[in-house]
C-alpha positions in Angstrom: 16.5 59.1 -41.5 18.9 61.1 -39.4 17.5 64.1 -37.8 20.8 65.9 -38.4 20.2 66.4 -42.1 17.4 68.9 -41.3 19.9 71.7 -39.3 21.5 74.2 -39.5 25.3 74.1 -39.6 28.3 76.2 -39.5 31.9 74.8 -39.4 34.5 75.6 -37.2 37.2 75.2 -40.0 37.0 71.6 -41.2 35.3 70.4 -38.3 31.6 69.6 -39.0 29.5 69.8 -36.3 25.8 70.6 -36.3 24.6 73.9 -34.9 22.4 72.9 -32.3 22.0 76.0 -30.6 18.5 75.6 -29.6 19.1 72.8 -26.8 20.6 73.7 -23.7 23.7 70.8 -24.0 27.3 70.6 -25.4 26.9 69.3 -28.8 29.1 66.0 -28.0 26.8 65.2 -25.5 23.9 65.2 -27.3 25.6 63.1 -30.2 27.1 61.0 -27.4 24.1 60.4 -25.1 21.3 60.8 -26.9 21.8 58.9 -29.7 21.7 54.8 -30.1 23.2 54.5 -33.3 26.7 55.1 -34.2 27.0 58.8 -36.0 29.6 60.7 -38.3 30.2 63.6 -40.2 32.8 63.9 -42.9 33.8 67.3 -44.8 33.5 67.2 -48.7 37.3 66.0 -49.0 35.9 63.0 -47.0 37.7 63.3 -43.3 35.6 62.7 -40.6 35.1 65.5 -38.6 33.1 63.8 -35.8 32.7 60.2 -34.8 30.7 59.6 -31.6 30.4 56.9 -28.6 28.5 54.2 -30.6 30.7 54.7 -33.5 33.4 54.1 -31.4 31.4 51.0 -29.5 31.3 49.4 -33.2 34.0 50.0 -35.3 36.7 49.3 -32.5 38.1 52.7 -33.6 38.4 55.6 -30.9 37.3 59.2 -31.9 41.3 60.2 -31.7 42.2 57.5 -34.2 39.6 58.2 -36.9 39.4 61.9 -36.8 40.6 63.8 -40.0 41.2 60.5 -41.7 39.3 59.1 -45.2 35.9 57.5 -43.8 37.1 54.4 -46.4 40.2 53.9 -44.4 38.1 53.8 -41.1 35.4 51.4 -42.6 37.4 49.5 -44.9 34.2 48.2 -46.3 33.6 47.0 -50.1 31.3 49.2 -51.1 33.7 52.3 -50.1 35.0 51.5 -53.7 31.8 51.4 -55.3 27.9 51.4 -54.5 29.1 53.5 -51.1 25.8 54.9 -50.0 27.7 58.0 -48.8 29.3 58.5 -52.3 25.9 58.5 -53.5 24.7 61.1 -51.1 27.3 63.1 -51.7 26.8 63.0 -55.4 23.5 63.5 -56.3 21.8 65.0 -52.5 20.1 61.9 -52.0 19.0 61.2 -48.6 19.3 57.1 -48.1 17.7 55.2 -45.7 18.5 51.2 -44.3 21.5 50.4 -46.6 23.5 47.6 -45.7 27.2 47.6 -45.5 29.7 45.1 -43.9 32.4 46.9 -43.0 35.3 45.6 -41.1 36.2 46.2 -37.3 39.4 47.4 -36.3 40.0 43.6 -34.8 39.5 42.5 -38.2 35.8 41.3 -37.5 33.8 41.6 -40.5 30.3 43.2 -39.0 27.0 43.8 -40.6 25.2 47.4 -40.5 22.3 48.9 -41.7 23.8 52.7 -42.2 21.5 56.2 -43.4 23.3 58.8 -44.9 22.1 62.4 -46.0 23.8 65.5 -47.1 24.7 68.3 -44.2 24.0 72.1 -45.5 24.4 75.7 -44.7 22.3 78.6 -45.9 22.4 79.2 -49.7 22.2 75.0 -50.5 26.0 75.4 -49.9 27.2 71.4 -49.1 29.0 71.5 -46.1 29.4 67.5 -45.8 27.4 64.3 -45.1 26.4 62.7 -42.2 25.7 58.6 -41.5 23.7 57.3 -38.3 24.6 53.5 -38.7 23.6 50.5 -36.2 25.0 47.2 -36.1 22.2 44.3 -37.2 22.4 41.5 -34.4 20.3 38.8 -33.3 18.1 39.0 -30.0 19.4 35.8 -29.5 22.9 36.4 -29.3 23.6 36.4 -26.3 27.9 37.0 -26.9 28.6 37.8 -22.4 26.7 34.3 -21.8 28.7 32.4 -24.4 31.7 34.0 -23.5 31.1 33.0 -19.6 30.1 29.6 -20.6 32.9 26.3 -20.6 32.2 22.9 -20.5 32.5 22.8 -16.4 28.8 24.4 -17.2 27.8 20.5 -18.4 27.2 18.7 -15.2 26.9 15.5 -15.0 29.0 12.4 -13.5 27.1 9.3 -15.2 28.6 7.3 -17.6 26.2 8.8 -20.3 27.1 12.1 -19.7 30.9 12.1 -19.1 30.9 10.5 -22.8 28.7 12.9 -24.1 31.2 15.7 -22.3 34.3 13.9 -23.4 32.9 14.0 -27.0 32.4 17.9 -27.5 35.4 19.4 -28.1 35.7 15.9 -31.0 32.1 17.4 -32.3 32.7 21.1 -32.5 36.1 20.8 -34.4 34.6 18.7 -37.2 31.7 21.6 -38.2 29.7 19.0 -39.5 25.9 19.4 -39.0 24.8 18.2 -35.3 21.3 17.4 -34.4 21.0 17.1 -30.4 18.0 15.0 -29.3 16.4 15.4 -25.4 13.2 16.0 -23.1 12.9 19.6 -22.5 15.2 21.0 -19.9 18.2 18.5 -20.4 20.5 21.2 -21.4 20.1 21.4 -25.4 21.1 24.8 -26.0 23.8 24.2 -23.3 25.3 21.9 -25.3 24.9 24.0 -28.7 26.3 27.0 -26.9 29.8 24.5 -26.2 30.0 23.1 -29.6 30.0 26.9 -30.9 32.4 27.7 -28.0 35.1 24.9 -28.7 35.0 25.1 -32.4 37.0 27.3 -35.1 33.7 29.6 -35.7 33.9 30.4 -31.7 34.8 34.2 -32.3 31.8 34.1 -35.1 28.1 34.8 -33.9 26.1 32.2 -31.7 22.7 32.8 -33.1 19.6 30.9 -32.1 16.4 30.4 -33.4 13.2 28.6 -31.6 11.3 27.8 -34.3 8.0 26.7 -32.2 8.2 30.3 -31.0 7.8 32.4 -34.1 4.4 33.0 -35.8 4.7 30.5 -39.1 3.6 33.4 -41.2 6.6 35.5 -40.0 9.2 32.2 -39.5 10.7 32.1 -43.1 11.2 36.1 -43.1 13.1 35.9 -39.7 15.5 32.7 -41.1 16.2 34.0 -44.7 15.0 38.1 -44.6 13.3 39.5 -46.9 14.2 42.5 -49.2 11.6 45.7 -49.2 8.6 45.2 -50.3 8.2 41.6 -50.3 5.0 42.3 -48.0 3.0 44.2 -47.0 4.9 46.0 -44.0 8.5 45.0 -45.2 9.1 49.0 -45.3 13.4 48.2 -45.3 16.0 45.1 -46.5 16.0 42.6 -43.8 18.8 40.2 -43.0 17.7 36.9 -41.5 19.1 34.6 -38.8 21.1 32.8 -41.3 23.0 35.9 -42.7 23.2 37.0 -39.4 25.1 33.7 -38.3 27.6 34.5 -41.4 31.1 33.2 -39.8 29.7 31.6 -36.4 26.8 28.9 -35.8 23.0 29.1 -36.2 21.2 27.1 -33.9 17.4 26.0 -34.8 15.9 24.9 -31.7 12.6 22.8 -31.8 13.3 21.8 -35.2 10.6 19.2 -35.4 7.9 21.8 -34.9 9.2 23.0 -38.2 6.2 22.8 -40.9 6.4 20.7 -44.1 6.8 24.1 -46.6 9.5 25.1 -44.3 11.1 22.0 -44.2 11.6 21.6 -47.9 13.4 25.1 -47.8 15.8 24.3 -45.0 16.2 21.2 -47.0 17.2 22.8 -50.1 19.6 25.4 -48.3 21.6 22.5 -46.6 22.0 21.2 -50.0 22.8 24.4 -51.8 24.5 25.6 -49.1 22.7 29.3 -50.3 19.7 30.7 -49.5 17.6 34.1 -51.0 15.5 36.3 -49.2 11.8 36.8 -49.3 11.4 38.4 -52.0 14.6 38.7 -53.4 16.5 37.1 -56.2 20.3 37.2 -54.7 21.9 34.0 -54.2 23.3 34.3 -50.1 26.3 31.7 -49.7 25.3 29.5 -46.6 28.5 30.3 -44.3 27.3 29.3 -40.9 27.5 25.5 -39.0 23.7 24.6 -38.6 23.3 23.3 -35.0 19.6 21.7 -34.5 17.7 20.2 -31.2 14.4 19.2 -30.5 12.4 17.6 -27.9 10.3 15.4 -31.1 10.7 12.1 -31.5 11.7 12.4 -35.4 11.8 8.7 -36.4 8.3 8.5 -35.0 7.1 12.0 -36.6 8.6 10.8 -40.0 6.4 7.5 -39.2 3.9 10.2 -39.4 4.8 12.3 -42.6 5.0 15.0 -40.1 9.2 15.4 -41.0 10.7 14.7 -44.1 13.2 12.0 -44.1 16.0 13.9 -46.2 15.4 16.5 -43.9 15.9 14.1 -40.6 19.2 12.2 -42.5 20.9 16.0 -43.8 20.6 17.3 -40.3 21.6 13.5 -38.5 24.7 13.7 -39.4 26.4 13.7 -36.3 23.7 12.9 -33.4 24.0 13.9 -29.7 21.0 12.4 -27.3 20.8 14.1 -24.0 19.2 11.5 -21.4 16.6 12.7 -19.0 17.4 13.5 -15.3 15.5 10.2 -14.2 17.5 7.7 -15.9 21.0 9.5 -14.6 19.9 10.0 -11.1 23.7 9.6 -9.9 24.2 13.2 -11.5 21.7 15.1 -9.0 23.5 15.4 -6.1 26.4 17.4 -8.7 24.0 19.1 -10.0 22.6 19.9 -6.6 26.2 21.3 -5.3 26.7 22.7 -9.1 23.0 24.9 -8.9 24.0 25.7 -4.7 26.9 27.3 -5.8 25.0 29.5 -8.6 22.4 30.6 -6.6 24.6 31.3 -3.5 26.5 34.0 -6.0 22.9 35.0 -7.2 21.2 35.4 -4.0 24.2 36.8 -2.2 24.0 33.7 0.7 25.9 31.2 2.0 23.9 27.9 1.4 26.7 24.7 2.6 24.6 22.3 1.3 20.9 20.0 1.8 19.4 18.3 4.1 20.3 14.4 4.0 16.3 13.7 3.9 16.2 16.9 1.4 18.4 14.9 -1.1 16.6 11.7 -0.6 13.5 13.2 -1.9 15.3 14.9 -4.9 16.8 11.7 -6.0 13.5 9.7 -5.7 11.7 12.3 -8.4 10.8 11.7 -11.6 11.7 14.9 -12.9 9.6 15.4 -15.6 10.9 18.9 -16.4 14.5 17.0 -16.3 17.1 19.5 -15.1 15.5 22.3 -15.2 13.2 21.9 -13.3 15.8 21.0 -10.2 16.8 24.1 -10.8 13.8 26.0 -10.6 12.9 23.8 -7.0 16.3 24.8 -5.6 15.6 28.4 -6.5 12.4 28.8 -5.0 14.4 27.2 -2.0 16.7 29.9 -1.8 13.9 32.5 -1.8 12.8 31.5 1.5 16.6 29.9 3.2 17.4 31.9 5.7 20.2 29.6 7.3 23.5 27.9 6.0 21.1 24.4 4.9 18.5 23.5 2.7 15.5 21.6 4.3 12.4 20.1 3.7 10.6 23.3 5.4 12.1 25.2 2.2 10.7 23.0 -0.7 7.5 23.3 -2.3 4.7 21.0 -0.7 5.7 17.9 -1.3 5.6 14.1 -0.7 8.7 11.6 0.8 7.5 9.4 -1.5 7.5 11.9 -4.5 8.6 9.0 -7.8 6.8 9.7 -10.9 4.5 12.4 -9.9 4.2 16.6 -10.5 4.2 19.1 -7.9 1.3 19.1 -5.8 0.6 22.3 -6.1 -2.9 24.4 -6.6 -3.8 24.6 -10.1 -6.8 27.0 -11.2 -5.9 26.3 -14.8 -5.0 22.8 -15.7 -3.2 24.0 -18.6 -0.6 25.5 -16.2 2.8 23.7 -16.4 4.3 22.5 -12.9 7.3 25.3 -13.2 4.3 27.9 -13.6 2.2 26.1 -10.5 5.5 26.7 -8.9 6.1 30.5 -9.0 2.8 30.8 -8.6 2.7 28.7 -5.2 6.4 31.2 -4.7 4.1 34.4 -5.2 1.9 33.7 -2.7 4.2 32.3 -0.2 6.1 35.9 -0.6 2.8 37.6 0.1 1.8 35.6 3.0 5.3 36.6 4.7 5.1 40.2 3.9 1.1 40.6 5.2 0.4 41.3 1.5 3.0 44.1 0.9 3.4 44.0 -2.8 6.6 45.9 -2.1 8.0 43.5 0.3 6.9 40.7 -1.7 9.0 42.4 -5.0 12.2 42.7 -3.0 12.1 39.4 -1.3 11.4 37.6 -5.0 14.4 39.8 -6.2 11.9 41.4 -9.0 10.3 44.6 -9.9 7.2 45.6 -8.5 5.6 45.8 -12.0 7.0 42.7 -12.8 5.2 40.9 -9.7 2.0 43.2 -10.5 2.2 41.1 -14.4 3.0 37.7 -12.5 -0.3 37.9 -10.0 -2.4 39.3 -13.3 -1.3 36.4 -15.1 -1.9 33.2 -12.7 -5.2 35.4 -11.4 -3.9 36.2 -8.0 -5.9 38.7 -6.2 -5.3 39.4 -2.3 -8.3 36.9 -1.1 -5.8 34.2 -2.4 -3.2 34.6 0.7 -3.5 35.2 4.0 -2.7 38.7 5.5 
């Protein structure tokens, strides 16, 4: 609930702003820069008296446009009609906490909030106004600066495999059919997802992702469909899941063949319904986002194994991308070498031309089994330690001419530890080494925080014995 509703206040005329005497700031300010959530106050004829920063950040509105005008011709939501959580406030004085509105954008957007509204009061229970603090619901996922940065020059790739697959997108993403994209780790799936969403009608819609191998199974169906209060025990407010959250834009389920069987048959029976309900709730939800879906499975060979369900497979097949690994499209490194060179130079602030001939050589001989990825990971830890305008074999990771088919031979304590981790671990110590064990040094050379680099050397057990001073 809004802290608001327990002041003080006194209007200057028809303005309504709180009395907040007691802290030593201009009231704006403190609406303005303190608070995370948008805010406004509204008189009892319904103008709004005060609309702050975030309000402004996402409604589209500015606080000259709004002020003094009905808060239903600012929000133009459906519920301002009926159900309007601030009509009810107003009403009957009850304080209402996580309602959700969608209210639409001065663009036109149609956004989601979650809005709390109470009634604002002078001396004497004399109603002065109401107040709402309101936040827009998005996805950590959503990542809109990326996607609007991204463009198919971001899919690199000259072989004949991957200039059809690039050739193909903007074919895909205008049909909004359902895409499954099949690939080793770290060929580019999301990549590809994010371009499909990019080129396609839903484009100015929300990009939402899900990795479904990343979310606790007990807590995987709550985050995809929400859940309504009370459905569990800590489900203190409604929650919207990824799907609603998607409404108008794509939803992409990554490592959807680590999906389990109860889940499965849910998905299953949304992509058929094309609707879905919350935990715990009893509302039908129209289905109004493209599903997108990778995964690094083989799913013929887990349906072999009863571990996916056929309908499933064939309902989300319907139009199949396959993202070769890096080793069988070894003509696309050296464009990927120049493509990453080019990043990095911008990242690092350098001036990197290029590789060494015998650098390359030994590039294009790995295996790669981190595909993609991992080049870019070995090219990065390159940069850390260039200091002139080439690449050379001084700047990779220890490694062998005659590299085919095998990892990174670097120290592993713990065999568990993937190569890219064996790598920034081996790129820790390195940075210590050069900086006599300055933990300081070491930060700025890695481009990271000190705390940051204190978590890294806690977590691959790096203690000052390990490098030499």
């Amino acid at each position: 609930m809004c802290a608001l509703t327990s002041l003080e206040c006194h209007p200057p005329g028809d303005e309504l702003i709180p009395s907040l005497k007691f802290l030593d700031l201009p009231q704006s300010q403190i609406l303005d820069d303190y608070f995370p959530e948008g805010v406004f106050l509204i008189n009892t004829r319904w103008q709004v008296g005060y609309f702050n920063r975030r309000a402004e950040e996402i409604t589209g509105f500015s606080r000259d446009e709004v002020m003094g005008k009905f808060c239903w011709d600012v929000f133009r939501a459906d519920q301002c009609q009926k159900n309007c959580p601030m009509r009810i406030t107003m009403s009957t004085g009850e304080v209402l906490v996580d309602r959700e509105v969608e209210i639409t954008t001065k663009s036109g957007v149609k956004r989601l909030i979650m809005v709390n509204t109470a009634q604002i009061k002078r001396p004497g229970n004399v109603v002065l106004g109401g107040v709402e603090t309101f936040h827009h619901l998005t996805c950590p996922e959503m990542d809109t600066e990326k996607l609007e940065n991204q463009s198919l020059s971001d899919i690199v790739g000259v072989s004949p495999r991957m200039q059809e697959i690039i050739q193909s997108l903007p074919v895909i993403a205008a049909a909004d059919s359902n895409v499954l994209i099949q690939g080793e780790s770290g060929t580019g799936k999301e990549l590809v997802a994010r371009a499909l969403h990019l080129y396609s009608s839903r484009r100015k819609g929300p990009f939402v992702a899900v990795n479904c191998s990343a979310i606790p199974e007990n807590l995987l169906e709550s985050e995809l469909f929400g859940h309504e209060r009370g459905a569990f025990t800590g489900a203190v407010a409604n929650k919207p899941g990824r799907f609603e959250l998607a409404k108008g834009g794509t939803l992409f389920l990554d490592e959807i063949g680590d999906l389990k069987p109860e889940l499965q048959v849910k998905l299953l029976r949304v992509l058929e319904e094309k609707a879905f309900m919350r935990v715990g709730g009893t509302r039908r939800i129209p289905l109004e986002a493209r599903i997108v879906a990778a995964t690094n499975v083989d799913l013929k060979e887990a349906m072999r194994q009863g571990r996916f369900r056929d309908d499933l497979y064939y309902r989300l097949f319907t139009v199949p991308i396959h993202l070769p690994p890096l080793r069988e499209k070894r003509e696309d490194i050296p464009i990927l070498v120049k493509y990453f060179l080019e990043q990095l130079n911008r990242k690092f602030n350098k001036r990197v031309r290029g590789v060494d001939p015998k650098v390359m050589k030994v590039l294009c001989r790995h295996a790669w089994p981190g595909n993609v990825r991992e080049l870019q990971h070995v090219l990065e830890y390159c940069f850390v330690f260039a200091k002139g305008p080439l690449i050379t074999e001084r700047h990779l990771p220890r490694l062998e001419s005659a590299w085919v088919g095998r990892e990174l031979e670097l120290p592993l304590a713990d065999k568990a530890v993937s190569p890219l981790q064996a790598l920034e671990k081996k790129t820790i110590l390195m940075a210590l080494e050069m900086t006599q064990g300055s933990k300081q040094e070491a930060a700025r050379m890695l481009k990271i925080s000190r705390s940051k680099l204190w978590r890294k050397m806690r977590l691959y057990h790096i203690s000052d014995k390990d490098f030499k001073k």
